[in-house]
C-alpha positions as CSV (number, residue, x, y, z in Angstrom):
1,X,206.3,16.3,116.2
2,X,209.0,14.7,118.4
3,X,211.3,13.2,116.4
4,X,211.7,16.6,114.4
5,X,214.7,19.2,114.5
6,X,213.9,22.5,114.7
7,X,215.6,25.7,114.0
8,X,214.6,28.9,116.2
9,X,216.6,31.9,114.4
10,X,216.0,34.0,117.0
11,X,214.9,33.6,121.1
12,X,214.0,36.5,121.8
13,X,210.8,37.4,123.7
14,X,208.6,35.0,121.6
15,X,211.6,32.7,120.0
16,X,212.5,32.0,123.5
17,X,208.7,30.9,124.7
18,X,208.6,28.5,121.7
19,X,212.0,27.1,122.4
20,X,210.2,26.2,125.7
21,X,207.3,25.0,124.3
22,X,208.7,23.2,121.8
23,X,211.5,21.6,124.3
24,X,208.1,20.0,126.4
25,X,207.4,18.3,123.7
26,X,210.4,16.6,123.7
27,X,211.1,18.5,120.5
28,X,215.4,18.7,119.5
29,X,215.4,22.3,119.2
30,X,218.4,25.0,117.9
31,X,218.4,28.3,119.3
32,X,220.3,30.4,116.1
33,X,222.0,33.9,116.1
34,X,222.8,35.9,113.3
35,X,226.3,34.5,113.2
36,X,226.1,32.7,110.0
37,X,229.3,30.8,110.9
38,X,228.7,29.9,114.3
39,X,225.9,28.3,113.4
40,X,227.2,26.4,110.4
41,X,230.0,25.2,113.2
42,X,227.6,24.0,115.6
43,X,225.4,22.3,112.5
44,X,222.4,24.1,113.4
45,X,221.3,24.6,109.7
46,X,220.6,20.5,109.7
47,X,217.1,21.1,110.5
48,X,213.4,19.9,109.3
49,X,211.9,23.1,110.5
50,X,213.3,26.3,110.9
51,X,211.8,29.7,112.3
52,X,212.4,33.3,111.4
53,X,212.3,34.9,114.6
54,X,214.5,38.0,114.2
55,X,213.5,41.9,114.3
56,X,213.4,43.4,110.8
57,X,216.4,46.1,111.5
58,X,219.8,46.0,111.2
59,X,221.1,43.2,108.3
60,X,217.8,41.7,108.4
61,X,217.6,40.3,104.5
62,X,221.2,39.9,104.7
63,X,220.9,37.6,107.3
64,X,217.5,35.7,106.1
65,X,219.2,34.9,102.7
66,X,222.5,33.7,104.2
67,X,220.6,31.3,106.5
68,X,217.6,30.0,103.8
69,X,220.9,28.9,102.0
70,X,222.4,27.0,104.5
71,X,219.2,25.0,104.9
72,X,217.6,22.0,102.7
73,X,214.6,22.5,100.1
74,X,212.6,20.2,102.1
75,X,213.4,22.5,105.6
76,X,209.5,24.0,106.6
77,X,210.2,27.5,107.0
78,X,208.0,29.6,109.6
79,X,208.6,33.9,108.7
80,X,208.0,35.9,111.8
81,X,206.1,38.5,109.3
82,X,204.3,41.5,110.8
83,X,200.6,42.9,110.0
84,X,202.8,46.7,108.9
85,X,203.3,44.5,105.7
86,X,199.6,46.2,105.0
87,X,201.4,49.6,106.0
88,X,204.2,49.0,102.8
89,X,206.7,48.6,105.8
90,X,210.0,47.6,103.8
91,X,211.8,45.4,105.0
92,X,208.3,43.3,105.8
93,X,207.4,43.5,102.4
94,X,210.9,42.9,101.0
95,X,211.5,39.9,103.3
96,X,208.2,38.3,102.7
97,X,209.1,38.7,99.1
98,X,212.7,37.2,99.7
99,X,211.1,34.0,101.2
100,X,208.7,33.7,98.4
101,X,211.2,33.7,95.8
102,X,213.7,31.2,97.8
103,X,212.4,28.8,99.5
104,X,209.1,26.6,98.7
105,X,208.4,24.9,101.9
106,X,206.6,28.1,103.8
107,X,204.6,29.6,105.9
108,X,204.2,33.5,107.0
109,X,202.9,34.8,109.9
110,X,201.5,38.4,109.8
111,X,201.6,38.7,113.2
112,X,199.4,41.5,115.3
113,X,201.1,43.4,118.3
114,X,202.3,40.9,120.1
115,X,200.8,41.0,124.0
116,X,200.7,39.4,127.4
117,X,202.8,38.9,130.5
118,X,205.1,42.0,131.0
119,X,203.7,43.1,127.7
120,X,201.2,45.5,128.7
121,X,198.9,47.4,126.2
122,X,199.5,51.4,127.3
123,X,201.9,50.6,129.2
124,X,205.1,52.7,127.3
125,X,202.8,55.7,126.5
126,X,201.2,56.1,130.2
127,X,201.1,59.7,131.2
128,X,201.9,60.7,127.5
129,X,199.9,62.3,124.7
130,X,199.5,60.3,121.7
131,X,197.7,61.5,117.9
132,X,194.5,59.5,118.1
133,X,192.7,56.9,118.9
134,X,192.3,53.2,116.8
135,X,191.2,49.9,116.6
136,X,193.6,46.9,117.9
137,X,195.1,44.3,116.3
138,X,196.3,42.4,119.7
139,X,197.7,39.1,119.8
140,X,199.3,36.4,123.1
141,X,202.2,35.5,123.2
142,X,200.5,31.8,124.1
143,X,198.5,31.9,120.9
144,X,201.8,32.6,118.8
145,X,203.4,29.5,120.1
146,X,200.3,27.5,120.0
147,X,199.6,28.0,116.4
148,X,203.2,27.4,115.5
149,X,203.3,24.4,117.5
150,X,200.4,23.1,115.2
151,X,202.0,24.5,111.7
152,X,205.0,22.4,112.5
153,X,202.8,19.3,113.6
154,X,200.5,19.5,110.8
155,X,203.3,20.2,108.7
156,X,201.7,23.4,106.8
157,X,203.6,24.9,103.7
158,X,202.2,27.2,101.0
159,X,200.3,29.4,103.8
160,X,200.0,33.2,104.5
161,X,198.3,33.6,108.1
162,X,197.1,36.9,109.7
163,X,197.4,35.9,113.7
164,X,195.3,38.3,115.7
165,X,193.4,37.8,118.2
166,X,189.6,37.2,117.2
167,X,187.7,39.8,119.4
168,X,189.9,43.2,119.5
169,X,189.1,46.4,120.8
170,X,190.5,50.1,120.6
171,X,193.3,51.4,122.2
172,X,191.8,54.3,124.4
173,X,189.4,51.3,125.8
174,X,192.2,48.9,126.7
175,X,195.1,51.3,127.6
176,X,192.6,52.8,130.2
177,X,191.6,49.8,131.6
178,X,195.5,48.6,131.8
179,X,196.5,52.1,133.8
180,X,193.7,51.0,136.1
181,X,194.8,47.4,136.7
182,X,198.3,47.9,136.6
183,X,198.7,51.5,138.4
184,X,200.1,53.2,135.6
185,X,199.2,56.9,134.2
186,X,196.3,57.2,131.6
187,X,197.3,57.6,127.8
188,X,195.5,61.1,126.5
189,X,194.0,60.3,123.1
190,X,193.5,63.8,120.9
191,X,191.1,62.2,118.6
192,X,188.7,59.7,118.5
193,X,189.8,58.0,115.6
194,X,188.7,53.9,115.3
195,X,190.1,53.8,111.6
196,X,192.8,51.1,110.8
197,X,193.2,48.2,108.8
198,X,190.7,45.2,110.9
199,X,192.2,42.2,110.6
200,X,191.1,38.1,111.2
201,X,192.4,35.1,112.8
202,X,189.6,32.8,110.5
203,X,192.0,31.7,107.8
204,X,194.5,29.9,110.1
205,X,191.5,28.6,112.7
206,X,189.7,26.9,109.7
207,X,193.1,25.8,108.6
208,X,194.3,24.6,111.6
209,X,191.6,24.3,113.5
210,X,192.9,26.2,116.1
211,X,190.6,27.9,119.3
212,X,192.2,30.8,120.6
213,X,193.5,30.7,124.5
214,X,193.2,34.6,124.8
215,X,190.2,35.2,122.3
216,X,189.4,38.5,123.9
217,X,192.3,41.6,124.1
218,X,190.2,43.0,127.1
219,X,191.0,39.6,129.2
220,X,195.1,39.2,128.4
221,X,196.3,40.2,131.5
222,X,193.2,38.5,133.5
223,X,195.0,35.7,135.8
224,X,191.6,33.6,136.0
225,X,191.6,33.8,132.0
């Protein structure tokens, strides 16, 4: 994997970790912005893997078609994709679809609510009251960068992935035990609703064969974990 280029369209909270990552490796690596001509100025198009980092909002497809463009057939492209693609969330769907139709050499990653660090489950709704309850689909931040660390080393194309973490919980379960750990007000839960799409990891373990770091969601904040 060292002698690679790669491409991080991007570094935000998880494009940022990976540049990190990627940089131990002794990985050449591009941080991108949406500035389509900045980065053809700097030549950070001349990659052999690139990765979709960026938030579906703003010029989002604009931006994804502009830079699969600039990039060669052979480029392995890695789509920051999103699990509300089972919701019909548009611009998920539409940019998955995007991908698909331009470029060959792919991967997407569906990726759950991405966790860990200052990323605290409950954490933005303490003291609030939310609708109901409902099952998690949880994933690190590590296992993000650990599994795309071995797509770009294995050199995967031609693969959809679902990245959750492989034992999950519910929300009411993990945001109480956060507001207890952490010191911050309880989330009130009017229903008891454990409904919701449950999702699995298997595909891209047997694929990869990956082991999770944080298998459990109940454990992503535990230090000794």
């Amino acid at each position: 994997m060292s002698n690679k280029i790669v491409s991080i369209l991007g570094c935000g909270w998880v494009g940022k970790a990976l540049f990190d990552f990627l940089e131990k490796k002794t990985v050449l690596v591009h941080c991108l912005s949406r500035d389509v001509k900045n980065n053809d100025k700097e030549k950070k198009y001349i990659c052999d893997v690139l990765v979709i980092a960026i938030p579906p909002r703003d010029n989002y497809l604009e931006v994804i078609e502009k830079t699969l463009s600039r990039v060669g057939s052979s480029t392995q492209i890695i789509l920051f994709s999103s699990i509300s693609f089972y919701d019909g969330k548009s611009l998920v769907v539409e940019a998955e679809a995007l991908l698909t139709q331009l470029h060959e050499e792919r991967v997407i990653l569906r990726l759950g609510g991405l966790m860990g660090y200052d990323r605290v489950a409950g954490k933005y709704t303490a003291g609030r009251v939310v609708d109901s309850d409902s099952g998690t689909n949880y994933v690190h931040r590590d296992d993000v960068v650990a599994i795309i660390g071995e797509i770009i080393r294995q050199e995967v194309v031609g693969e959809i992935f679902d990245i959750v973490a492989p034992i999950q919980s519910t929300k009411r379960e993990i945001f109480a035990q956060n507001a207890k750990i952490f010191g911050f007000a309880n989330t009130e839960f009017l229903k008891d609703n454990r409904g919701g799409k449950e999702l699995s990891p298997e595909k891209v373990c047997k694929h990869l064969g990956y082991t999770f770091k944080k298998e459990n969601v109940d454990s992503f904040w535990d230090e000794s974990n």
